[in-house]
Each structure stands twice: as C-alpha cells, then as structure tokens.
N, C-alpha and C positions, 0 to 999 in steps of 0.2 A: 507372771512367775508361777510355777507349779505348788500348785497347794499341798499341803501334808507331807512336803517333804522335810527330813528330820536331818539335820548333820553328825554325824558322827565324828569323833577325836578320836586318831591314830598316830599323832605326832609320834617318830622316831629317832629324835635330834641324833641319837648314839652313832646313827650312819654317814654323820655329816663325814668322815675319815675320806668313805670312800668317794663321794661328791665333789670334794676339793680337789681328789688325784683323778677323778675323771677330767674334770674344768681344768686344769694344768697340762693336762697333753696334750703333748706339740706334733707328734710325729702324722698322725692320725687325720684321713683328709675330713674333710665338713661334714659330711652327712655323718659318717662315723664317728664322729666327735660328739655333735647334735645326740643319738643316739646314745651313747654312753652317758652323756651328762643326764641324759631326759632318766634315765631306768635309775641312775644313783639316785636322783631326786626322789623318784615315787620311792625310791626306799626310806629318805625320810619324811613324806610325805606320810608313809603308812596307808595305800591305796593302789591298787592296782588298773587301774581304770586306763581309756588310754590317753594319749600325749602328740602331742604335736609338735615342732619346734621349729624356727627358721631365723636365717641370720638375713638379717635386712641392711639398706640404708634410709634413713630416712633425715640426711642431713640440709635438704630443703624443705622446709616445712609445710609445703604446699603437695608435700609426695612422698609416698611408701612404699617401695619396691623389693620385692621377697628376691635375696642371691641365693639362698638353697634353703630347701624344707626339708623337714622330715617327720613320716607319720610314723607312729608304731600305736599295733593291733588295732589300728583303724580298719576298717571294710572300706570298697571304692567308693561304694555310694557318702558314707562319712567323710571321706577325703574329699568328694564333691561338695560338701556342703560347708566344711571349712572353708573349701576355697574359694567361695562363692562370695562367703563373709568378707571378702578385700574389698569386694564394692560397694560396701557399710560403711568402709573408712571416707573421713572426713578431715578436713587439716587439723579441726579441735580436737577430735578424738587422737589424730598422731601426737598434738601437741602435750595433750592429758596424760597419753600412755607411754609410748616409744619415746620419746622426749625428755620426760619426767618421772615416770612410773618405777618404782623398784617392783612391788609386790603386792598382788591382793587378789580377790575373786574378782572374776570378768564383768559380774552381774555387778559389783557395787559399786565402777568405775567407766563402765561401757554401755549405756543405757543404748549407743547406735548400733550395738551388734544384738539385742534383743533377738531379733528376728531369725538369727542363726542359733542364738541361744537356745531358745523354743524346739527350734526344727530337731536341734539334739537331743532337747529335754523329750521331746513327741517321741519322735524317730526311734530313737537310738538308748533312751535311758540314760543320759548325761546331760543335764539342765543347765552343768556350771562348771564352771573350771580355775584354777587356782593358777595365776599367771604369774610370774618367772620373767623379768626385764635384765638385760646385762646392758644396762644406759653408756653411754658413753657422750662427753659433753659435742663430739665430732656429727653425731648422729647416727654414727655406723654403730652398731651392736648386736644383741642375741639374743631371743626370746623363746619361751618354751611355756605351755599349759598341759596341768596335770588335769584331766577330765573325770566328774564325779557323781556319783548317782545321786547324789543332794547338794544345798544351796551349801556355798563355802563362805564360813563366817570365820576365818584362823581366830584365837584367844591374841591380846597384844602381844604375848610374849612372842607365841610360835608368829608373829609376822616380823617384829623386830628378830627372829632368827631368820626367816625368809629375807628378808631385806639385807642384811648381811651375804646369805648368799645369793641373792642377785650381784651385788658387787665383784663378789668374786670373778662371776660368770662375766661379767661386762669386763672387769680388766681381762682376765684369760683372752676372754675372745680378742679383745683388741692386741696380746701379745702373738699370738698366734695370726692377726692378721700382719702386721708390724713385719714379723718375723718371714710369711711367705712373700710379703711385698720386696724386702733388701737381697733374698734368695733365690726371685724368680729364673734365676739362669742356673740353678743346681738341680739336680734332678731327687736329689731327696733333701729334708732341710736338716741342719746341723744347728742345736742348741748353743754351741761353744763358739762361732764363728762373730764375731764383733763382742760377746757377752765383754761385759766390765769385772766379772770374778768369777770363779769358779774353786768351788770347795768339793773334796772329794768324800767319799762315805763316814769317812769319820769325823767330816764336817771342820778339816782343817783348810783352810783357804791357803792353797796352790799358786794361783794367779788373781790380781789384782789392776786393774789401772783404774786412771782418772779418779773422779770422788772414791771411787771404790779403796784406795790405798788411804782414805784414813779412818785414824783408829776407833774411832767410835763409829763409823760406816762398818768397817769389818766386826765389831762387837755386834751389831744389829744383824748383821747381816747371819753372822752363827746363832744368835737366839732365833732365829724365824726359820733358819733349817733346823736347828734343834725341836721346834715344835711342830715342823712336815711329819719328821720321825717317827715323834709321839703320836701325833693323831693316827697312824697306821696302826697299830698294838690298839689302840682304843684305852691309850694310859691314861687319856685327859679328861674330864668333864667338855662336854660338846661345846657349851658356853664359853669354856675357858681356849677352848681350839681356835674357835674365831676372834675371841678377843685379841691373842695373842700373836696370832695370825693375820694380822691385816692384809690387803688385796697388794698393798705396794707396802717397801721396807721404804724407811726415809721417803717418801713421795718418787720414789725414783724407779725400787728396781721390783722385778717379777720373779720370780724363785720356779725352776720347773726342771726336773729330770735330763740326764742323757746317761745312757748306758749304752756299755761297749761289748762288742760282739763276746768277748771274754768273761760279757758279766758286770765287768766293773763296776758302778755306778760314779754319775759326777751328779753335785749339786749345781746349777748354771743361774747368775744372775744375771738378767737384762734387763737393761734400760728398757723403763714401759713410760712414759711420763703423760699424760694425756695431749694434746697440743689444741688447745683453742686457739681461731684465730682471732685476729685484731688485741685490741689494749695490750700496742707495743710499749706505750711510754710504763707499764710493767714489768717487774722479773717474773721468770718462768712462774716460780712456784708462786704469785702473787694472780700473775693471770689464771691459774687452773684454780684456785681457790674461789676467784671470780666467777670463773666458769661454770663451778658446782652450783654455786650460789645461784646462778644468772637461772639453772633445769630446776631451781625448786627444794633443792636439798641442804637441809637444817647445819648448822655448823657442825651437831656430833656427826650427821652423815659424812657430812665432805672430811672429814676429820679422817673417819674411819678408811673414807675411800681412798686416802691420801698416804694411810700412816703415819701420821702425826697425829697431835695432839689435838682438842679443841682451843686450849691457848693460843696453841699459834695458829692456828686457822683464825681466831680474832684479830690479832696481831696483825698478820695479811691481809685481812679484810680493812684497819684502820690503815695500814701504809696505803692501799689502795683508794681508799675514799681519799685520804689527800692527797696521794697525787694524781689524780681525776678533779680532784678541788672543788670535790661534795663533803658534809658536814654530816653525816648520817649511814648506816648499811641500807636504809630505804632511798635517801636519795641516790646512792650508789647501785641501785637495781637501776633506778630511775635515768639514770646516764645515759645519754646517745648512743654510745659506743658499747654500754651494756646492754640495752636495751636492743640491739639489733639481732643478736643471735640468740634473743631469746625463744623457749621453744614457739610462744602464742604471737611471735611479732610476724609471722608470715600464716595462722591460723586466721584465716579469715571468713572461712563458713563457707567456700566452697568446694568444689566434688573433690576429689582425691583422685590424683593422676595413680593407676595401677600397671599393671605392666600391661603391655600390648596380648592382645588377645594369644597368637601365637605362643610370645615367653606362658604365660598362664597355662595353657594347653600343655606345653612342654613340662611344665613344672610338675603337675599334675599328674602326666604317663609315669615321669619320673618317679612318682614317688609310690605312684602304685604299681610299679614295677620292680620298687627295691621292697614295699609289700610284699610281693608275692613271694619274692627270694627266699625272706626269711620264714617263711610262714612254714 
C-alpha cells in the first residue's frame, strides 16, 4: 500500500438529485447510461479522478463476464491495466464482491486485485478506488469505481449513503434490463407498454391495473413520485431523498420517466420485483426477502431494497423459516434450498472463468474507441 498517502473528504450528498435521474433512464443504450451514472456519482463523490464501469453477469459463481464497460478519462494504457485486473478474479473474490458487495474501497475488500492496485497507484497516481455494486440477488447487475489519488476510507455515514445508492443502481439496472428483454422486437423502448400505472405531471394517476388499482398501492405510489419531484429543485435534505425514496414502492414497482415528443411528461410504474429462483414452497415477496438475506444483506438493507419495512421483512423471514421447517434465521441461511444459491456455495478457490481472449480484446478496442470520441 502506498505510504503517505492522505484522504481527503469531499462528500457532496446535495447531488444525490441528479444521480438518481441519471440511474432511472431508460431510453439510453449501456454504455451511455454507464457513463452518465458514473459522472453524477463523482459528483457526489466530490472527486474528479477517473471511473470505470461495467454491467456484468455473474450469476454462476464460478464466473464473471463483463457485457459492456465503460471508461471515462482513462488513457489506453490505464484501460489496459484495468482490464488486465479480470484475471485477478477469483470465485471468492466474485463471491465477496459482485455477489454481495454494495460499497466500499477496493483496497479494503479486494486484497486479489493488489496488484493492479499498485500498477495504478505506480503508473498512473490512483492507488484506490471507491467501488459502486448495483447487486442483484440474480447475479446480473452494475458496477462502477470512482478512482483516487489516496487510500479511500468513506466516514460510516457517507458509506451508509453510498450503500443506498448502490441499491438504486442495482434495481435501475435490473429495470432497464427487464424492460429491453420484454421489447426486444421494438426498435426503441416504450416505458408505458405493459407498466401497471401511469401518473402524469401532476402526479395524478391516469391508468392503473392489477395491485396497482388499490388504494393504499396508488397512495404510495403518488408519495414516491411526489419526492422524484422534490429531489430535482434540491428541496429535500439528500438524506431524507433516499429515505423516502426507496429503490422499489411496495416491493413491486420502479418509478422512471416517459416524455412525449410535445413535452409532456408521464410518471410510469413498473413491475421490478427481483426473481430468485427456487424456494417455491414460498410467496414471492417471502422468497426475495430470502434471497437478500441468503447475498449477505442485514434486514434494514433488504428492507430498504424492498421498500418495505424492517417489520416486515422479520415477519417474512419467520413465515419462511417455518415453512422451510427450521427454528431460527441462522438455520434458515443453513437450508438446502438456501444454501444453494448462495453467493460462496459455488466459491471454491479456483481460477475464474473470464471472457475468451477475443470478447476481452474486443471489449477493450471498444472502449478505447469510445475514449477517443469523446476526448
């Protein structure tokens, strides 16, 4: 680890506004999505340093395969050395990080990428970096590192804000995957096409079916666009944005823009629900509660990620144990059935399958090609 290096605090939670409606759009293909999230970040990150990002799957846990990256104000040679760092991964390290990781410094969670660490810290004047997980219990998700000229130690607070918006980032990404998988036969995608409600700018709800037509679903549903609103003007305390804001309304729906050539604006809710498979003898929302549980993540997490309460996230978790017909939340990790898709049940300490030399290569021109564009 580089000696005498000092951190500095530049937290700038106040930007969180724009980070959220970055991570919310839909229209926008990958890399430009990647890109936009990654620049709101450094803005409440308070560092200019650069940033990397890439949407992965890594829902075998024996393997971690980059579907699109993106660098910004990297040089080639630093894009080489990134990407060099995939053959540092290990199943424990996918299982540690991509698996279960919301947020932290690379160095205080990644002890197998050292070596790439260094080469930035040497090289390039960036020793560490402040990592950004958008988990999802599937294993598909999104991740992003802000890179910085000293060791990154966040205060609790500013991590428990980071961790928050890692959530975010994880559900976004997963609606926007969701979303272009049901539309692959459209030629651009349409927020309003299957949505369950749809509220227009004055945030009166228009159309409605299914769960969505009852009354305390459309109550929820207008407070959480009433506080998209807010957070835009920069009315709210950043703290109270996220609180109030959680990543799903009722554990169900995803809140994200459509606007019409005319202007208009629609608020659109859809169905985001996470989908773990197995423990069918559960209901939905009993298995995803499971599911959080199973990557690692404390009740108030799963709570938050869920939009619910921590209540009922206990609640869920005791229907679950018995009907699993364990006596405990520890023997409930402990279950077969749970225990199977956890992230360290297929971490077994050897090499990490990465993409075939060719995809790498490819990935790579790619990204130093959308480099140079912008440059």
């Amino acid at each position: 680890m580089a000696g005498g290096v000092r951190k500095t605090l530049r937290f700038r939670p106040e930007n969180i506004g724009e980070f959220l409606e970055a991570a919310y759009t839909i229209e926008t293909d990958d890399q430009t999505w990647l890109g936009d999230v990654m620049e709101s970040a450094r803005a409440v990150w308070g560092r200019r340093g650069p940033c990397h990002g890439a949407i992965y799957d890594a829902s075998d846990g024996a393997t971690f395969r980059v579907q699109t990256a993106r660098f910004i104000d990297f040089s080639d040679a630093g894009i080489d050395c990134v990407m060099r760092g995939l053959s540092l991964f290990t199943p424990a390290l996918v299982a540690r990080t991509a698996r279960s990781l919301l947020a932290s410094g690379t160095r205080q969670v990644a002890p197998e990428m050292l070596p790439m660490l260094e080469e930035m810290g040497t090289t390039f004047g960036y020793p560490d970096s402040m990592s950004f997980n958008g988990l999802d219990p599937s294993g598909l998700g999104a991740f992003f590192a802000l890179w910085a000229r000293g060791l990154v130690e966040p205060t609790p607070a500013e991590l428990a804000f980071y961790r928050r918006m890692a959530h975010h980032l994880g559900t976004a990404h997963r609606c926007r995957r969701r979303l272009r998988e049901s539309q692959a036969h459209r030629s651009s995608i349409d927020a309003t096409d299957g949505a369950e409600a749809i509220l227009d700018a004055r945030k009166r709800i228009i159309h409605a079916v299914g769960p969505a037509e009852d009354k305390d679903a459309r109550r929820d549903l207008v407070a959480t666009a009433t506080v998209r609103d807010l957070s835009r003007g920069s009315k709210m305390q950043p703290d109270e944005i996220l609180r109030r804001w959680p990543p799903l309304t009722r554990a169900r729906w995803t809140l994200v823009d459509r606007f019409e050539r005319d202007g208009g604006r629609y608020i659109v809710a859809r169905e985001n629900q996470s989908q773990p498979q197995g423990l069918m003898s559960l209901s939905d929302r009993e298995r995803q509660t499971v599911a959080y549980l199973a990557i690692g993540q404390s009740t108030k997490e799963t709570a938050y990620a869920l939009g619910i309460s921590a209540a009922t996230v206990r609640v869920l978790l005791a229907r679950a144990a018995s009907k699993l017909g364990v006596p405990s939340r520890a023997a409930l990790l402990d279950h077969a059935e749970v225990r199977l898709p956890r992230p360290e049940a297929r971490a077994n300490g050897g090499a990490t399958q990465v993409p075939s030399p060719p995809h790498t290569a490819r990935e790579v021109e790619e990204a130093k090609a959308s480099r140079r564009r912008l440059a």
